[in-house]
Structure formats: structure tokens, C-alpha cells
C-alpha positions as CSV (number, residue, x, y, z in Angstrom):
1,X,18.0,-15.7,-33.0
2,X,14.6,-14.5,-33.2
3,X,13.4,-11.2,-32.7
4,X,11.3,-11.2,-30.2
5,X,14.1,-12.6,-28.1
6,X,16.5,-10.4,-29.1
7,X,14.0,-7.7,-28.0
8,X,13.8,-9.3,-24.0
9,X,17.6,-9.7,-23.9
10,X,17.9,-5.9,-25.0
11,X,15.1,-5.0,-22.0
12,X,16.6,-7.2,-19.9
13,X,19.8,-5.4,-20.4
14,X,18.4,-2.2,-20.3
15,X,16.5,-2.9,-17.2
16,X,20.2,-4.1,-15.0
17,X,21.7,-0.7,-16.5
18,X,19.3,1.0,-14.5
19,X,19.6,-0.7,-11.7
20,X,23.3,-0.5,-11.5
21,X,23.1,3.6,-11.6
22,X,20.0,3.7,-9.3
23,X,21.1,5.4,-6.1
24,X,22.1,2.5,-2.9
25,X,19.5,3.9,-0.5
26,X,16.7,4.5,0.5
27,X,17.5,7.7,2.2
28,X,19.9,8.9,-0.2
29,X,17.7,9.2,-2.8
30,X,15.6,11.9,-1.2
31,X,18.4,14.2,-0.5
32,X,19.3,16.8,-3.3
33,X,22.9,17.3,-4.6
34,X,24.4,20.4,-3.1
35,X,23.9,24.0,-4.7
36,X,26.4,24.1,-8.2
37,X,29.7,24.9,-7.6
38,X,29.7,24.7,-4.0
39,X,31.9,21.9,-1.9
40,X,30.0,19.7,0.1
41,X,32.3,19.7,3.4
42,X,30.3,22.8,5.8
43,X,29.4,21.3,9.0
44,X,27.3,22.2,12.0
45,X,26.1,20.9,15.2
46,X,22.6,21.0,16.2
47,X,21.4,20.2,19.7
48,X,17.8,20.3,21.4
49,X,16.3,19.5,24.4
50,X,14.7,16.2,24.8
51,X,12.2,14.3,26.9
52,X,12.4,12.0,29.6
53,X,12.3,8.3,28.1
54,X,13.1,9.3,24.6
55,X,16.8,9.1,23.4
56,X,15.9,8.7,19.5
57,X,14.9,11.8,17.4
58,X,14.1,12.2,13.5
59,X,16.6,14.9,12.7
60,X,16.1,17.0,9.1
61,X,17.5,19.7,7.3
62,X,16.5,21.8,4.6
63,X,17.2,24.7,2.2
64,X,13.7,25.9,3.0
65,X,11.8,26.9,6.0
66,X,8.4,24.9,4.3
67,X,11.0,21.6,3.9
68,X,10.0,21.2,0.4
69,X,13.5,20.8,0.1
70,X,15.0,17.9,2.1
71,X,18.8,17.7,2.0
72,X,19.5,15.4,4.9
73,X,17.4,13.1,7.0
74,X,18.1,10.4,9.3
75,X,17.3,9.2,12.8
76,X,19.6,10.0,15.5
77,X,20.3,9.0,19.5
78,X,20.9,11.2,21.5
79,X,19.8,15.4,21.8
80,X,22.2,16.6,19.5
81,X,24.6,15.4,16.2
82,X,26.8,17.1,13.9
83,X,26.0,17.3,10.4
84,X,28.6,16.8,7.6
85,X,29.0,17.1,4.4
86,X,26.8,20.1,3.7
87,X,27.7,22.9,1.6
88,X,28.5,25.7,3.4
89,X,25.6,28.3,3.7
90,X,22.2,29.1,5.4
91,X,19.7,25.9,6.0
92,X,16.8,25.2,8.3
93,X,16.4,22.4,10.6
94,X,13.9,20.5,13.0
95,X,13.6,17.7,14.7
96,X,10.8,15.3,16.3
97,X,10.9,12.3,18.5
98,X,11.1,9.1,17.3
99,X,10.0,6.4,19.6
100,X,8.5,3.9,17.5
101,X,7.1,6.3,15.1
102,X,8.0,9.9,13.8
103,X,6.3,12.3,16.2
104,X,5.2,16.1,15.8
105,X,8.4,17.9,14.3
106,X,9.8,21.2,16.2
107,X,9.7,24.7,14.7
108,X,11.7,25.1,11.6
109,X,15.0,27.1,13.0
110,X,17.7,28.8,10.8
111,X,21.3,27.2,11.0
112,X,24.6,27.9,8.8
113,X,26.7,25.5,7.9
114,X,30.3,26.5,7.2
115,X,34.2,24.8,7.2
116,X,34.7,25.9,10.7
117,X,31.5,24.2,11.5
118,X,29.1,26.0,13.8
119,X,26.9,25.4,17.1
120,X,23.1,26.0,16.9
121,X,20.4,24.7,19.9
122,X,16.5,24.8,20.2
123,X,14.4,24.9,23.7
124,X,13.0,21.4,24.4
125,X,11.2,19.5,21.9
126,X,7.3,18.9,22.3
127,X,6.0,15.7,23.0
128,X,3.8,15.1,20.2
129,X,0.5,16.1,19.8
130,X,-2.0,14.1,17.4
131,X,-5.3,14.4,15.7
132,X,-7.3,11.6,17.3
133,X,-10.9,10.0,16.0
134,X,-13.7,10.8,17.8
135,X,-14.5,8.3,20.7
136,X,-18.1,8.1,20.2
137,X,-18.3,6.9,16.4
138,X,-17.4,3.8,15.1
139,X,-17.7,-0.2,15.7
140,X,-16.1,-3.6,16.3
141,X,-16.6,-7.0,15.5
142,X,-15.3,-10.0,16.3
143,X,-14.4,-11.8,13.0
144,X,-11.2,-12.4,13.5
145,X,-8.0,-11.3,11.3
146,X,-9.5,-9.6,8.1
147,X,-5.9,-8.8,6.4
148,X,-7.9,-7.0,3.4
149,X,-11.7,-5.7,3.6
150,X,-13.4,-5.0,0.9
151,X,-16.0,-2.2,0.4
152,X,-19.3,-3.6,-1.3
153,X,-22.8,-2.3,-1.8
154,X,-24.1,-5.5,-1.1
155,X,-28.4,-3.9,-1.0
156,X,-30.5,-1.9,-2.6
157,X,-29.8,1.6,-1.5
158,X,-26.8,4.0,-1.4
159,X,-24.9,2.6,1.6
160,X,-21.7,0.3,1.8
161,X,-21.1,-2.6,3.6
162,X,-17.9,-4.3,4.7
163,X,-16.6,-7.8,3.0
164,X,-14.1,-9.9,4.7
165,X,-12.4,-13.0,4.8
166,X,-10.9,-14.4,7.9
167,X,-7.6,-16.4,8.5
168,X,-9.7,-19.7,8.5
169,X,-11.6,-19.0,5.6
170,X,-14.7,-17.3,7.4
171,X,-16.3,-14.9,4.7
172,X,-18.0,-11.9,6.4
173,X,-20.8,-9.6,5.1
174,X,-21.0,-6.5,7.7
175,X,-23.2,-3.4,7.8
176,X,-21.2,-0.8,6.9
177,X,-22.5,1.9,9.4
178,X,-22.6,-0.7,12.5
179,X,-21.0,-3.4,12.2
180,X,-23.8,-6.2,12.6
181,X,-23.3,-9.1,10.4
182,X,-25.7,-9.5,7.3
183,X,-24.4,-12.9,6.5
184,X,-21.1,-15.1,6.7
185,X,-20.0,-18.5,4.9
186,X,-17.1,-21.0,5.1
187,X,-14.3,-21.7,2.7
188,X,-14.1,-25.3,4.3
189,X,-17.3,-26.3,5.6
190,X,-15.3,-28.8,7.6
191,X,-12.8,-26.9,9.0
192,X,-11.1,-27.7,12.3
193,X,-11.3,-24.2,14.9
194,X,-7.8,-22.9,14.7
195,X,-6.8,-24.4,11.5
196,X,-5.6,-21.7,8.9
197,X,-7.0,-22.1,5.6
198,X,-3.2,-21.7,4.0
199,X,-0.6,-23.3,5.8
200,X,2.1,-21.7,3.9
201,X,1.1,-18.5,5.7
202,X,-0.7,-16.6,1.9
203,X,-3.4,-14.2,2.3
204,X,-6.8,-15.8,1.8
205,X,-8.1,-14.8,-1.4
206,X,-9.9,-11.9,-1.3
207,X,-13.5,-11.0,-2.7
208,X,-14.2,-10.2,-5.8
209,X,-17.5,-8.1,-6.7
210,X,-19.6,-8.5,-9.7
211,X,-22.6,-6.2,-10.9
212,X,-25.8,-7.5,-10.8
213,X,-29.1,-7.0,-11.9
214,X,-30.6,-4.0,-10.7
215,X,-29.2,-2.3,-7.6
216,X,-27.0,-5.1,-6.2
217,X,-23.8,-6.9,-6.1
218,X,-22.4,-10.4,-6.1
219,X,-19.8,-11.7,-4.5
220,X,-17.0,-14.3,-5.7
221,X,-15.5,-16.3,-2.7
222,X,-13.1,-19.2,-2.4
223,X,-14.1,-22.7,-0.9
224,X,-12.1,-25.7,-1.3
225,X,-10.3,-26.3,-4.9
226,X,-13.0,-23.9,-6.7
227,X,-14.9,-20.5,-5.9
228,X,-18.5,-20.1,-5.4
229,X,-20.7,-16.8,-6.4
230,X,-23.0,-15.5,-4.0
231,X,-25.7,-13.1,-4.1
232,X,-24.6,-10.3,-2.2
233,X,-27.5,-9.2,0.1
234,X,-28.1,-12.7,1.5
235,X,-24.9,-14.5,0.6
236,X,-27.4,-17.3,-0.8
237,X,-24.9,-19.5,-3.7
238,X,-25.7,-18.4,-7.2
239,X,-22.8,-21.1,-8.8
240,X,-19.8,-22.7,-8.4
241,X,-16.5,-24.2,-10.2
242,X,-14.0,-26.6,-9.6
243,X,-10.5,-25.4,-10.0
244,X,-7.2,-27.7,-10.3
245,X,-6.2,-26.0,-6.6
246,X,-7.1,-23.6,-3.9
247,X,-8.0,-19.9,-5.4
248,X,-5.6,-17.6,-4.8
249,X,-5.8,-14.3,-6.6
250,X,-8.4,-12.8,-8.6
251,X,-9.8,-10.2,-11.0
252,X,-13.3,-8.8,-12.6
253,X,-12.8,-7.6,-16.1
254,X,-15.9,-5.7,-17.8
255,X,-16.4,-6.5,-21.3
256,X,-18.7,-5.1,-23.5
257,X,-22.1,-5.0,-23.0
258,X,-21.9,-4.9,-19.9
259,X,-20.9,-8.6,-19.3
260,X,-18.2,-9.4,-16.9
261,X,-15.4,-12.7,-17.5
262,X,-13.7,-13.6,-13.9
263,X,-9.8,-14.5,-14.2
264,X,-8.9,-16.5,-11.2
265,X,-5.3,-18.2,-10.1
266,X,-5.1,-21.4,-8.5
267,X,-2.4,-22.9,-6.4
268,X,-1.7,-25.3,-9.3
269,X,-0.5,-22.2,-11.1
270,X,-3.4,-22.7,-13.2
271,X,-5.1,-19.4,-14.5
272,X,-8.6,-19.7,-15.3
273,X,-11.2,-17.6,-17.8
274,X,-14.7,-17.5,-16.2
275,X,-18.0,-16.2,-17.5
276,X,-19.3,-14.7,-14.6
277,X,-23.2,-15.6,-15.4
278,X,-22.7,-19.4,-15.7
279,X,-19.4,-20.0,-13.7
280,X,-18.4,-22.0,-17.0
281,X,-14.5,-21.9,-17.5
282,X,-13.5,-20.6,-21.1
283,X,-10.5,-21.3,-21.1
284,X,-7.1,-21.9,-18.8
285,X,-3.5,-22.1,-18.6
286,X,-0.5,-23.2,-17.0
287,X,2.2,-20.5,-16.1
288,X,5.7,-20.6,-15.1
289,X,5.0,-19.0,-11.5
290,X,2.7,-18.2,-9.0
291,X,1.2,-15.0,-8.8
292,X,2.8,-12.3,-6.5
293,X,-0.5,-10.1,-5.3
294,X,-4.2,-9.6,-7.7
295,X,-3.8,-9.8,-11.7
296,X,-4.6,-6.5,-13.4
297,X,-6.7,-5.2,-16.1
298,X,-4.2,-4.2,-18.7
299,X,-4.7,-3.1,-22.4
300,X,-1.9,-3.7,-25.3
301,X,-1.8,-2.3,-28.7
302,X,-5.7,-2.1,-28.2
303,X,-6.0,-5.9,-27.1
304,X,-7.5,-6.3,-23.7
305,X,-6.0,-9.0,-21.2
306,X,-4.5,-9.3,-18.2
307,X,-1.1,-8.1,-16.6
308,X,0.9,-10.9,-14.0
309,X,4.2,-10.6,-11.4
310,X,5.2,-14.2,-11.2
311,X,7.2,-15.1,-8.3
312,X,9.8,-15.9,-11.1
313,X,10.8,-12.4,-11.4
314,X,8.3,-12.3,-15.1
315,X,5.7,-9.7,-15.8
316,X,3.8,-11.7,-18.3
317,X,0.4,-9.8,-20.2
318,X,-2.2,-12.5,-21.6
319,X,-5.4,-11.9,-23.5
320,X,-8.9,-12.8,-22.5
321,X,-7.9,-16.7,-24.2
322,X,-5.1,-17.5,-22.1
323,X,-2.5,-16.3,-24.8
324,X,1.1,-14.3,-23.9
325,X,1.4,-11.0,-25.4
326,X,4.1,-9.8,-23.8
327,X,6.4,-10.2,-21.2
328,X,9.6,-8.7,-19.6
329,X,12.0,-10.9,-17.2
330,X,13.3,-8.2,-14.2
331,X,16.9,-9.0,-12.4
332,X,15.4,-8.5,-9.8
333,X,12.4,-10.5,-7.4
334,X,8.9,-9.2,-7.7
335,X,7.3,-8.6,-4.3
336,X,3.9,-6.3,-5.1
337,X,1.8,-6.9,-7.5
338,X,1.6,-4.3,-10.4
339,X,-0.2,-1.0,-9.7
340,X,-1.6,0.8,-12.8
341,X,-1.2,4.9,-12.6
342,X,-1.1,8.3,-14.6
343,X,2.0,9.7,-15.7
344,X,3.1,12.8,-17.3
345,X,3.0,11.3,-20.7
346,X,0.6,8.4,-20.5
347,X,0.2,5.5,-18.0
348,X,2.9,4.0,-15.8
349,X,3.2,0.6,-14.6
350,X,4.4,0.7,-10.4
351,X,6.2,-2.5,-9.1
352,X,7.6,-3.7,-6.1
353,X,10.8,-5.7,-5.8
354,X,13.7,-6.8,-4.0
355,X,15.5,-3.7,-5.4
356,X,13.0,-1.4,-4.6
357,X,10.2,0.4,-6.3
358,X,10.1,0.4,-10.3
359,X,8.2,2.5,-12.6
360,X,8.2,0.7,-16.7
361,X,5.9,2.7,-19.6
362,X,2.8,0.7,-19.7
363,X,2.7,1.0,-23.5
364,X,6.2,-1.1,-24.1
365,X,7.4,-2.1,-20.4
366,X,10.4,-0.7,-21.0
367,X,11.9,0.4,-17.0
368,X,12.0,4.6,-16.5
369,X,13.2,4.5,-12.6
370,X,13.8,2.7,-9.6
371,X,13.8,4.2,-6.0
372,X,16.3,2.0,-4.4
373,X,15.4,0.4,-1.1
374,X,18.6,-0.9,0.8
375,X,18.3,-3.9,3.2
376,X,14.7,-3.7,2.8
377,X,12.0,-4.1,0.3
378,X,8.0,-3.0,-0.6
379,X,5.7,-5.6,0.1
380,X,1.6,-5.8,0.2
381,X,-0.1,-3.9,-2.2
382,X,0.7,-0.3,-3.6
383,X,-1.1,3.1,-3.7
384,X,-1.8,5.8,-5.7
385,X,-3.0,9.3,-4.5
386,X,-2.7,13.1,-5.5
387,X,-1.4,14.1,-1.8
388,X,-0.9,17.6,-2.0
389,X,-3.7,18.6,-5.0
390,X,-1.4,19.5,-7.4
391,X,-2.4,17.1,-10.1
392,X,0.3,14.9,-10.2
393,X,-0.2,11.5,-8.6
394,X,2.0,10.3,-5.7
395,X,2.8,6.7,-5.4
396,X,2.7,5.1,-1.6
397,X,4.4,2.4,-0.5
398,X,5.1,0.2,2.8
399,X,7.8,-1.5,3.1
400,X,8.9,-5.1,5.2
401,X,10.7,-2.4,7.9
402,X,7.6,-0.5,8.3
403,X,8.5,2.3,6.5
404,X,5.4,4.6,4.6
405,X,7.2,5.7,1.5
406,X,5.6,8.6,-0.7
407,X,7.4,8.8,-4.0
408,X,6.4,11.6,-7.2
409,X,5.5,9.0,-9.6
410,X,6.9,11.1,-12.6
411,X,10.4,11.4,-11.5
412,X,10.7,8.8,-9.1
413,X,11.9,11.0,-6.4
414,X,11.0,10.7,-3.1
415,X,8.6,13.3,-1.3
416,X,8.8,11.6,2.3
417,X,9.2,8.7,4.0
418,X,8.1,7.8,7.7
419,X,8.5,4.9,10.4
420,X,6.1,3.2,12.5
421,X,3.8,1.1,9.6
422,X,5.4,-2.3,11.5
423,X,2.4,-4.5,10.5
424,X,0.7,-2.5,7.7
425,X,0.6,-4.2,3.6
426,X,-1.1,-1.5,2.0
427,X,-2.3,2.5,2.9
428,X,-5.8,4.6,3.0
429,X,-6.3,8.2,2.4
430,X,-8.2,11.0,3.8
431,X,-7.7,14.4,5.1
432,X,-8.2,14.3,8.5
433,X,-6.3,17.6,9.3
434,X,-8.8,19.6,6.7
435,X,-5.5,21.5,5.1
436,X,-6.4,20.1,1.8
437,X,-3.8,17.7,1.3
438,X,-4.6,13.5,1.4
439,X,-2.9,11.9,4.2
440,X,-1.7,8.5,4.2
441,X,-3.5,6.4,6.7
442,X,-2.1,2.7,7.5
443,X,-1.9,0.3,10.3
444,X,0.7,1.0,12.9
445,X,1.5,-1.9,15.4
446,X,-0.1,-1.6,18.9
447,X,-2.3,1.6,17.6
448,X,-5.3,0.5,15.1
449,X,-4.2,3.3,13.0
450,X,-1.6,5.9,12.3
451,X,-1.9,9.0,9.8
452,X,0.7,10.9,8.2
453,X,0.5,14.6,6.7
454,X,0.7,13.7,2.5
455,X,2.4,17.5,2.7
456,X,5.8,16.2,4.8
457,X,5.0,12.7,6.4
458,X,5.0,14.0,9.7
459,X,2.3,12.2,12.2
460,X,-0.8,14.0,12.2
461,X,-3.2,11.6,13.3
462,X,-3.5,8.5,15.4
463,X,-5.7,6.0,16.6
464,X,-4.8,3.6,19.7
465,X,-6.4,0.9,20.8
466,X,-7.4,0.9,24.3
467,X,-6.2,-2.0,25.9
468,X,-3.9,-5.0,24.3
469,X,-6.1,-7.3,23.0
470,X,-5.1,-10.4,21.0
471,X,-1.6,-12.1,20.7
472,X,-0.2,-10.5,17.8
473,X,0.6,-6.8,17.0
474,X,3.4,-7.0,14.8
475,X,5.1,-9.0,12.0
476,X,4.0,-11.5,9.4
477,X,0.0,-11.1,9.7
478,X,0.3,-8.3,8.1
479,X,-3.4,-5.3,8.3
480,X,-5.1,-3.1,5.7
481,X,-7.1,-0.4,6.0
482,X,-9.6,1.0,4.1
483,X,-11.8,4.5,4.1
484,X,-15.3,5.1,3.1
485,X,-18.2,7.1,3.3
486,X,-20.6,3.8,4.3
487,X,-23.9,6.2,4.5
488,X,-25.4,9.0,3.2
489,X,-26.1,9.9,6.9
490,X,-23.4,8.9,8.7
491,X,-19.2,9.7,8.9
492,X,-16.7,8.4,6.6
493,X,-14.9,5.5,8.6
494,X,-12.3,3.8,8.7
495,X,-12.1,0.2,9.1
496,X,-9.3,-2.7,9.3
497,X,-8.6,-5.4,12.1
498,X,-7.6,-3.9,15.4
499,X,-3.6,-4.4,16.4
500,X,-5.0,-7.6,18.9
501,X,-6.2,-9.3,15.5
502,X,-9.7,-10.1,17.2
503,X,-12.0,-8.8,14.6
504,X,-12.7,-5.5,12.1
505,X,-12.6,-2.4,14.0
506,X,-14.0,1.1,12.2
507,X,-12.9,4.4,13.5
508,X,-14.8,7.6,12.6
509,X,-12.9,10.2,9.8
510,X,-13.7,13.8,9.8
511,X,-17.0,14.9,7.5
512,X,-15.6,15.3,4.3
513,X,-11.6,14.0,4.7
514,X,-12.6,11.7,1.4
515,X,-13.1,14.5,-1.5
């Protein structure tokens, strides 16, 4: 048997091991073993007053008054539960309301846990109070579902501007501090109103930007079987190519010089090489899958290429020609695509999948960890982020539950989790409580935005809508957010589709929340 495929069985293996020993929950992962030598059988019930109209709480307890140390955490009914299964000794606890999503948590209390079990109670718990944008700053449009915008600097000049793409293949160019349109173009000139561009429910494939000459940017887009390039302050068509299917996914890669090759997959699960001047395809191949979320920019053993999750459960690397230069086969079905991050001892490759989240060394793909998500499962795209300043990358994650998932990207353990991100696919970050930390900002059902403290996940900051507008709110069409600082004279915003799905909506951030 050849080597190299004695090699994939062996990582293959290696890889199942891991997942067999991983722990079976989500939650249980983020609760610490108790203190050496102690039994884990002290109880103690906690009780609180609640609010009229809320029955379920968020209930937590901890070795520390700061909760740096989590040791159980769950949602509860009712105004008071007894805790098991602790070992004996003093603790702290809280609790918040949890009515759709996490609310403001009570103040820390002490509470002992021992065999005879004890009684603790707190005075009623707070309805929650929130951070809100300012009313006064910020736009809307009326484009439509844009599940992904895109930042651009589109003109000459230091100010961004807002790409889109709607359900029905509508590309958007937006001023960045208002909202007007600069341009727009169609994916299918001859589209029918209210006919999807994919009928198999896929994202439409989102912008890519290319450097031009001078101070401006282009812009690749899809149209029917091929992609066009258009010049970015007037969205006049530079080129275009034919493609064996609809475009997909997509990726810039900078060579040297300063020249930039476009790698683009097609629904014929044809992957294509593009010189980005000409539009000429260099060269192509078939793969085994479809792409799960964008290609990557990936370096191995010095040789520049691409890194791919096929829907086949493969993470396949290919060089700029099309050729395989490694690949790994998971147990497991891929459901992100690949996130490239720091880690202690060089880079980390993050990946969503049925399982959970995994982390594999980017220099050999060999698996580290795997925060196991039971019943559920990260979808969208991931997130990287130093939350607290401490100069250690976090990893955040959403998954098909609507769960926010923050997880220390060295040791796979969790830092905090939250509810209420029902239609989100990926997060933003700012820090729009000024304590220093990066919260994690992310679409949250029938409010345009919700924002959680990246200390504790606790909801810090929210932004409603004010009336129901649209059809949908939650489930499968799924909302992204993204924050910027559009102008050198105006407030960091952020923007996504509203909860109604009528068009992009931007909400002011606090001066700056994005250092």
C-alpha cells in the first residue's frame, strides 16, 4: 500500500479517536471538573424572584464572584432549581431571564453547597436593561435580502461603501454613510420578479474585490453560467467568462507583483484559475464535491494554493494549477467553511461540522480538539476575535439552534455561549459598552441586532426593529452583519438586512467600539 495512503488512513484514525473522547455536549464542555479530591455530590437550592410573563431563566454558578470560572450552566423554568452534583463548598451564583435570549444577569450572590444540601434566595431579578444605538444615526434601503454585505472602497477617497447581492441576483453598490445607491446590476438580465436566483435555497455568491489602478476597486459578480468584473465606482463591465455552471464561491489570491489570479467554483463542481486582468481561465478542475462556504488562501511547505471543505466530508489543498497537495477525509460532515487563525505555536485551521467545532495544525492537518455540539451543529461562516485583549484569539461561532458560541482557540475550551442568534450565519465585533473587551454582534430574529459582552456573553446591547416588517424573521434565510468605520467623518455602523428581510439596514456603533 502506498504511503501517502497509509498516511490518510493513520489521520483518519487519529481524527475518530478524538472524536470518540471529545466530551457529548455542548454544555458540558464548559463546565470544569470539581476541585481534586473532592466528591461531586453537594447540593443546594437556589430560588429568586421572577417577572410577570417570564417563567425561563439562565441559571449559572461559579467558583468566582467575576465567573471566570463556570462550573454549571443551564436554562431553567421556573424561579428556583436545585443544583446537584457539586462538590461541597463555597460558590457564587446568578441568574438572568431568558425569554428568547439571555437577558442582564443578577448580582453575583455567595451560596454553599454541601451533602445536606442548602437553601439560598435573591430579591426579584431585573428585567433587563440594554445598551441601545442611537435613534438618530443610521440608514435603510430597500434592496431586499442581502444574506452577506461586503465592505468595499468602491471611489477615490477614504470612505467605504456597502456591496450586496440580493436573493434574485440583484448586485447593489450603496454609499456607505447614507445609504443611496451608486449603482446596481443583474445576475439574470431576464429574470422573472420573485424568482430566486438558486432554487436549491444556496447563498448567492458573494462579491469578490480586486485592486485596481490607482485609488479604486473592482468588483467580481456572478451572472448566468460565468462572472463578470466591474469597475467599482460605476459598476460599468470590465470582462467576462463563461463557466461550465452557475458561480458559487469565490476567492482573490495576491501574487507577486502585485497581480491578483481569481479561483471561482461552479455548480458543475468545476474549479476555475482566473487571471484577474484578462478574465482568461488558466486552468480548471473537476472535484469530488461541492464547496461547503468561500475557498481559502492557504500555504503548504512554502507552495501557495488554495484550501477546500467538500460537502464529502474532504478538506482538499490545491496549488495555483489545479493540482492536490493534500488532503484529509473527516468522519464527520463539513458544515463551515475553513477559518484560518493564530495559535499558540503557529496557525490553526477552524472547521465546522456535524460533530461540532474542530481545530487541525495548519502545517500537517493533523486534528488538536473538537468542542462537541450535541443535537446541533455550526453553520454560516466562522469568526475570529481577541475578546477580552489578552492576546489570544477567541473563535465565534453560530450555530443551526441559534446559539453564539465563543471558544479559546488554543485549548478548545469554551469561554461562553448565549441564545437568541435564531437567524444569524456569521458574527461582527465592536465594543459598544467601552470596557475594552470586543463584543460579539450578530443578527437576532425579530431585533436587527443583538450584542453580547466578549467578557461573559451576557446581552449588553440590542437593536429592535420598530415595527414587523416583511414575512420572515427566522429560519433558513439566514443574516450577516458587518461593522465599519464608512467615513472619516461619520460613526462606525453597522449594517445587515433588517429581521422583515426588506432591504440593508445600518445602525450607528459608539465612536471608537472598532479599535
Amino acid at each position: 500500500m502506498p504511503q501517502s495512503t497509509l498516511l490518510k488512513i493513520a489521520r483518519t484514525i487519529t481524527f475518530t479517536l478524538l472524536v470518540v473522547l471529545a466530551p457529548c455536549a455542548l454544555t458540558a464542555q464548559s463546565q470544569p471538573t470539581p476541585t481534586s479530591g473532592a466528591q461531586g455530590n453537594g447540593s443546594a437550592r437556589i430560588k429568586w424572584g421572577g417577572k410577570p410573563k417570564i417563567s425561563r431563566y439562565r441559571l449559572q454558578v461559579a467558583r468566582d464572584e467575576q465567573f471566570s470560572d463556570i462550573i454549571f450552566d443551564k436554562l431553567v423554568q421556573g424561579y428556583e432549581h436545585n443544583v446537584t452534583d457539586i462538590a461541597p463548598g463555597r460558590y457564587y451564583w446568578r441568574v438572568a431571564p431568558a425569554a428568547g435570549e439571555t437577558g442582564a444577569y443578577s448580582k453575583p450572590l455567595p451560596v454553599t453547597f454541601s451533602l445536606k444540601g442548602e437553601s439560598v434566595s435573591a430579591p426579584d431579578v431585573q428585567q433587563p436593561k440594554f445598551l441601545m444605538p442611537p435613534n438618530d444615526v443610521g440608514w435603510r434601503t430597500a434592496t431586499g435580502l442581502v444574506a452577506q454585505p461586503v465592505t468595499a472602497k468602491l471611489r477615490a477617497g477614504s470612505n467605504l461603501d456597502l456591496l450586496g447581492v440580493n436573493a434574485y441576483g440583484m448586485v447593489y453598490a450603496i454609499n456607505g454613510e447614507n445609504g443611496v445607491s451608486l449603482w446596481s446590476a443583474r445576475f439574470r438580465p431576464d429574470a422573472k420578479k420573485g424568482e430566486p436566483v438558486n432554487s436549491d435555497g444556496t447563498q448567492p455568491f458573494t462579491p469578490l474585490l480586486i485592486d485596481a489602478k490607482g485609488d479604486t476597486t473592482q468588483v467580481l459578480v456572478a451572472f448566468d453560467s460565468g462572472v463578470r468584473l466591474l469597475d467599482g465606482g460605476s459598476g460599468r463591465e470590465v470582462w467576462r467568462a463563461a463557466l461550465g455552471g452557475d458561480a458559487t464561491n469565490g476567492l482573490v489570491l495576491k501574487g507577486e507583483g502585485g497581480a491578483s489570479s481569481l479561483v471561482v467554483f461552479d455548480s458543475s463542481r468545476t474549479l476555475s484559475f482566473i487571471k484577474s486582468d484578462t478574465g482568461k481561465v488558466a486552468a480548471q478542475i473537476k472535484l469530488d464535491g461541492y464547496l461547503v462556504g468561500q475557498p481559502v488562501a492557504f500555504k503548504l511547505n512554502n507552495e501557495s494554493g488554495v484550501l477546500l471543505a467538500l460537502n464529502n466530508g474532504t478538506l482538499d489543498v490545491r496549488n495555483l494549477a489545479g493540482e492536490s497537495l493534500d488532503s484529509i477525509r473527516l468522519d464527520a460532515a463539513i458544515t463551515t467553511a475553513p477559518l484560518l487563525m493564530r495559535g499558540a505555536s503557529g496557525q490553526l485551521v477552524m472547521l465546522g461540522t456535524e460533530s461540532g467545532l474542530v481545530a487541525l495544525n495548519a502545517a500537517d492537518l493533523n486534528p488538536l480538539w473538537r468542542v462537541a455540539t450535541e443535537s446541533d451543529a455550526p453553520h454560516g461562516s466562522l469568526g475570529a476575535a481577541d475578546l477580552d485583549k489578552d492576546g489570544a484569539d477567541e473563535v465565534v461561532f453560530i450555530t443551526r439552534r441559534g446559539r453564539t458560541v465563543a471558544v479559546n482557540a488554543a485549548t478548545g475550551k469554551i469561554k461562553w455561549f448565549a441564545e437568541g442568534a435564531t437567524d444569524a450565519a456569521q458574527a461582527a465585533f465592536a465594543d459598544v459598552n467601552g470596557d475594552g473587551a470586543m463584543d460579539v454582534l450578530v443578527a437576532g430574529g425579530s431585533a436587527f441586532a443583538l450584542g453580547y459582552s466578549g467578557r461573559d456573553g451576557t446581552l449588553i446591547w440590542k437593536a429592535e426593529e420598530a415595527a414587523a416588517r416583511g414575512e420572515k424573521t427566522e429560519g433558513a434565510l439566514t443574516r450577516s452583519l458587518v461593522a465599519a468605520a464608512v467615513g472619516k467623518n461619520s460613526p462606525p455602523l453597522l449594517v445587515g438586512t433588517d429581521s422583515g428581510r426588506t432591504g440593508l439596514r445600518a445602525v450607528g456603533l459608539p465612536a471608537g467600539s472598532l479599535k
